[in-house]
C-alpha positions in Angstrom: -19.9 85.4 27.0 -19.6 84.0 30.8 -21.4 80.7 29.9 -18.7 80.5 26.8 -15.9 80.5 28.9 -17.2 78.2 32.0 -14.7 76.3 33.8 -16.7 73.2 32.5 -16.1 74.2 28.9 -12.9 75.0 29.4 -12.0 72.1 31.0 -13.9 69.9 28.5 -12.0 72.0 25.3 -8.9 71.2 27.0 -9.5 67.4 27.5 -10.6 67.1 24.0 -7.4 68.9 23.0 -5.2 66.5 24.8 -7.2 63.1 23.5 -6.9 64.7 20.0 -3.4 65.5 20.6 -2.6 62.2 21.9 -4.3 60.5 19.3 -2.5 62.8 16.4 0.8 62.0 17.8 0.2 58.1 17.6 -0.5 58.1 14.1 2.0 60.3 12.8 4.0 57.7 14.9 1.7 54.7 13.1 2.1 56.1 9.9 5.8 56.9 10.1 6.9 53.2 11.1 4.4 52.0 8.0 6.3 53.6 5.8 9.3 52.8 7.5 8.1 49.0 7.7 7.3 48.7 3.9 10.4 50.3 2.7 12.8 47.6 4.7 9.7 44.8 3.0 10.6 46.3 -0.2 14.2 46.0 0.0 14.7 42.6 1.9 12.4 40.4 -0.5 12.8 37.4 1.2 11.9 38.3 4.6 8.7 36.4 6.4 6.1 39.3 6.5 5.7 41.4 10.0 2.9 40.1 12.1 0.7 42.3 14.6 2.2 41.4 17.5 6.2 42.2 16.4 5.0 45.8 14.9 3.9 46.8 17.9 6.9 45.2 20.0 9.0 47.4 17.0 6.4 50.6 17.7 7.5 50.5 21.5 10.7 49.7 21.2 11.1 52.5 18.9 9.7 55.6 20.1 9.8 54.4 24.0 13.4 53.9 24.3 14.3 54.9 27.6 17.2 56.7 26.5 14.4 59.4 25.1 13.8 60.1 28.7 17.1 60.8 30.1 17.3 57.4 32.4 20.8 57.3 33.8 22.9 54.4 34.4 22.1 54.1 38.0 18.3 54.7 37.2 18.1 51.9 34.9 19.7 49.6 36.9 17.6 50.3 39.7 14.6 50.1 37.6 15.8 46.9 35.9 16.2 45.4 39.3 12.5 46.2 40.8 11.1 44.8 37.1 13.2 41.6 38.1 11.7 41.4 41.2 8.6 41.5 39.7 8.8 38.9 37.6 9.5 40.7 34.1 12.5 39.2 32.6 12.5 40.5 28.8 14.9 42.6 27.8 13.0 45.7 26.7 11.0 45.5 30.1 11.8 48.7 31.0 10.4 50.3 27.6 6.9 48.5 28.3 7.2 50.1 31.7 7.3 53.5 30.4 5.1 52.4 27.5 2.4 51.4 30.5 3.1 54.7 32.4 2.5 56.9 29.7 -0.7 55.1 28.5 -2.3 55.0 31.9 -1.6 58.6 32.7 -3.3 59.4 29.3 -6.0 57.6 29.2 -7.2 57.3 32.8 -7.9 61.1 33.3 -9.7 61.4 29.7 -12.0 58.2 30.7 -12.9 59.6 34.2 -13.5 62.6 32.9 -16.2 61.1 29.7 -17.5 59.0 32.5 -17.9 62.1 34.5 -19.7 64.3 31.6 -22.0 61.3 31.0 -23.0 59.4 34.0 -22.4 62.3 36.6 -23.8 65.6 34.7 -25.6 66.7 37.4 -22.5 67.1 39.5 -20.5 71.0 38.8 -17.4 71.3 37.6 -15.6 71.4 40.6 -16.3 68.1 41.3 -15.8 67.0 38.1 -11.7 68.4 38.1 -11.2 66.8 41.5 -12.7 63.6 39.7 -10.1 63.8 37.4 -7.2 65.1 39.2 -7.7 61.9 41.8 -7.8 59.7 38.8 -4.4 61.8 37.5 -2.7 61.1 40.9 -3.6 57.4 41.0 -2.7 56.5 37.3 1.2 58.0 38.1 0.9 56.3 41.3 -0.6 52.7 40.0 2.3 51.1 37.9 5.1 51.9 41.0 2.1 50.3 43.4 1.4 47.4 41.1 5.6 46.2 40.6 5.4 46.3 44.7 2.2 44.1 45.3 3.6 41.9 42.4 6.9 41.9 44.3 6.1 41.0 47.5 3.7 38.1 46.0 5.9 36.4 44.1 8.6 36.9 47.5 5.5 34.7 48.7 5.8 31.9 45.7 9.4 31.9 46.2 9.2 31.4 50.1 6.9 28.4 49.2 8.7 26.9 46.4 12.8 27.5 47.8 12.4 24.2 50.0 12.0 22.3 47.2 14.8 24.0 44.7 16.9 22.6 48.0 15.9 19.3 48.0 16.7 19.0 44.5 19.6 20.5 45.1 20.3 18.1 48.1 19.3 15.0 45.2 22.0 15.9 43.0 24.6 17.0 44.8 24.4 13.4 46.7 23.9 11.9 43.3 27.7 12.7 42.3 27.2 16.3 40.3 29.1 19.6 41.6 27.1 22.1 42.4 27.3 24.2 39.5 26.0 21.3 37.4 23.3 20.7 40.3 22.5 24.5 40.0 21.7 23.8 35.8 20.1 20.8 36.3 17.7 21.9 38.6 16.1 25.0 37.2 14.2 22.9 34.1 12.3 21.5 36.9 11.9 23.9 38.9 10.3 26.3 36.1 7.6 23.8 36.0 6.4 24.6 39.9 7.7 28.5 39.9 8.2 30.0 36.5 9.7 32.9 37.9 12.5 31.1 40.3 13.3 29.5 37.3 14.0 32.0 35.1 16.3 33.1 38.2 18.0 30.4 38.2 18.5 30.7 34.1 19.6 33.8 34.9 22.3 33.4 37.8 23.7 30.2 35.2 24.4 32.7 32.4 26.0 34.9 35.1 28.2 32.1 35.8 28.8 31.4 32.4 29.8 34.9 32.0 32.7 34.6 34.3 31.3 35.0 37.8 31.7 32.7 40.3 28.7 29.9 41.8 28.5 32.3 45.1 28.6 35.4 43.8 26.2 34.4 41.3 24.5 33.2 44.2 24.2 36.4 46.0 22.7 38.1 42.8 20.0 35.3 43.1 19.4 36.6 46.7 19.4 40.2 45.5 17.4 39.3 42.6 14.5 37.1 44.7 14.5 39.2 47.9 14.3 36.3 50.6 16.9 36.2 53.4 16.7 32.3 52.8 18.5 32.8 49.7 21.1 34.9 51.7 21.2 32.8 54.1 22.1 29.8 51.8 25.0 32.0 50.1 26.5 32.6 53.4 26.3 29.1 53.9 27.9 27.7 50.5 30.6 30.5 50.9 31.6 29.6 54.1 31.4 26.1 53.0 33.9 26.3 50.2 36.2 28.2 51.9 36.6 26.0 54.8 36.4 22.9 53.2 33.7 21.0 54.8 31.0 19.2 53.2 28.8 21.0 50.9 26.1 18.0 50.2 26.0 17.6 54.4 25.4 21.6 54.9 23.3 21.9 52.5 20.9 18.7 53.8 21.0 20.4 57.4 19.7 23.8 55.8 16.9 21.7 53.2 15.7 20.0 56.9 15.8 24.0 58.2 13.8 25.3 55.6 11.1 22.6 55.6 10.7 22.9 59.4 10.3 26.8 58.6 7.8 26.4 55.6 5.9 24.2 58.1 5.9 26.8 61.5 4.5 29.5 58.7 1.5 27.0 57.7 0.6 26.4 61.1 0.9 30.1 61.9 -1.6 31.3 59.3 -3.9 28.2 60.5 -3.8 29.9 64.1 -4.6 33.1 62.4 -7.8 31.4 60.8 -10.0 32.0 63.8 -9.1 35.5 64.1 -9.7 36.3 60.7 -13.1 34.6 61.3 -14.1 36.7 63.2 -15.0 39.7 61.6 -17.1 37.7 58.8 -18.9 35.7 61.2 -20.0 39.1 63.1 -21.1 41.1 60.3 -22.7 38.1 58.1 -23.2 35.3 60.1 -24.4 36.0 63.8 -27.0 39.0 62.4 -28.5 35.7 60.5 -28.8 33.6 63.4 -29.6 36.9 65.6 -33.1 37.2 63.0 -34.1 33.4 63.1 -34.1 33.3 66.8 -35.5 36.8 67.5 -37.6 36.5 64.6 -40.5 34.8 66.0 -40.4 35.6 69.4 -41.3 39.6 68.4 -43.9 37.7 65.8 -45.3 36.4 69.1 -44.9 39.2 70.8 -46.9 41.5 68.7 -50.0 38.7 68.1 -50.0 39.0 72.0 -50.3 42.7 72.0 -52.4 43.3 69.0 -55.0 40.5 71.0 
């Protein structure tokens, strides 16, 4: 009767539970949007058949709605923001988020634990829950930890890639356009170096088209991008329109800035190169060239002794 109700039994009745569960759940959910999916083919004749790709874009959309899971105004702005930041621009971003959390939390535990019952039997069962409940912690955890590296990386692209948005900018502003027009005419190309600045800059012309104005628009750019270049240059413009100087000579002097700056950060990651050396050069490289000198000298050594 003791053995029946071990810890590792109970703990592996209620994983199985769960998985079952889980799995029960999706294809009631599966089987429900079927039916709902061949009812709407039977009644709209015409309509191009669903492919695999948009009935699972429907399937998360659907029952991962984040109004399910009581996300408040602020919440979902917030949230929309730091998916911004991270370079996800579609508009049911923040389903997939929670989509992603929800899978993750689910299947990470179940797959350390089956990796635990197979490949680490001979471990007990205490080890075996902390196993999982360290896997638990990391998979709620991961996805906030994976938006922030992915944030602060693409902050990185678009530190490399805003020097030349401002030379562009600098081109067709001198060329005769306004700056609004310079601001749309300018984010084709630069979608072709920096996808993601791009897409900002598609996103802070609809603003504009919505009704707000070039520096305000401007200052949701900076928001949305996170460099205090792009602050810097909205400070700039604004101050610039409303004291009526010349936009296409401020914003040369700040393009000439922001090269000079790209430059002093190359050269100060190439003075970091030797000190970065130095740690693979003292574990890999000197215990080498330690061996093939002292190598034949103990060789010697020993010959001498054994004679």
């Amino acid at each position: 009767m003791q053995e029946l109700f071990s810890p590792v039994v109970v703990i592996s009745l209620l994983a199985f539970a769960a998985v079952a569960g889980a799995v029960f759940v999706l294809a009631q959910i599966a089987a429900t949007h079927i039916r709902v999916q061949q009812r709407v083919g039977a009644l709209t004749k015409n309509s191009a058949p669903a492919t695999l790709g948009s009935g699972f874009d429907a399937l998360v959309t659907t029952y991962f709605d984040e109004k399910y899971f009581g996300l408040d105004g602020s919440t979902r702005a917030n949230l929309r923001a730091q998916l911004i930041r991270a370079g996800y621009f579609r508009p049911n971003a923040i389903t997939y988020y929670i989509f992603a959390r929800f899978a993750v939390i689910v299947i990470a535990p179940a797959a350390a634990y089956l990796g635990a019952e197979f490949f680490l039997s001979g471990y007990g069962w205490f080890f075996k829950f902390g196993l999982v409940a360290l896997v638990m912690f990391l998979s709620v955890l991961g996805p906030d930890a994976y938006l922030s590296r992915r944030e602060r990386k693409l902050q990185q692209r678009y530190r490399v890639a805003f020097p030349d948005m401002l030379d562009l900018l600098v081109v067709c502003v001198d060329s005769g356009l306004s700056l609004e027009a310079a601001l749309e005419r300018i984010a084709g190309e630069i979608m072709r170096q920096s996808r993601e600045l791009g897409m900002n800059l598609r996103l802070m012309g609809a603003e504009r088209r919505a009704g707000r104005s070039t520096i305000d628009a401007l200052d949701g750019l900076a928001k949305r991008i996170g460099l205090d270049e792009a602050r810097a240059l909205a400070a700039l413009l604004r101050q610039s329109v409303e004291l009526g100087t010349d936009v296409a000579e401020a914003l040369r002097v700040f393009s000439d800035e922001m090269r000079d700056r790209r430059l002093l950060r190359a050269e100060e990651q190439a003075n970091k190169l030797p000190v970065k050396m130095v740690a693979p050069l003292g574990l890999f490289i000197f215990p080498v060239i330690l061996m093939t000198v002292m190598v034949p000298v103990v060789i010697r050594l020993a010959s001498f002794m054994n004679n």
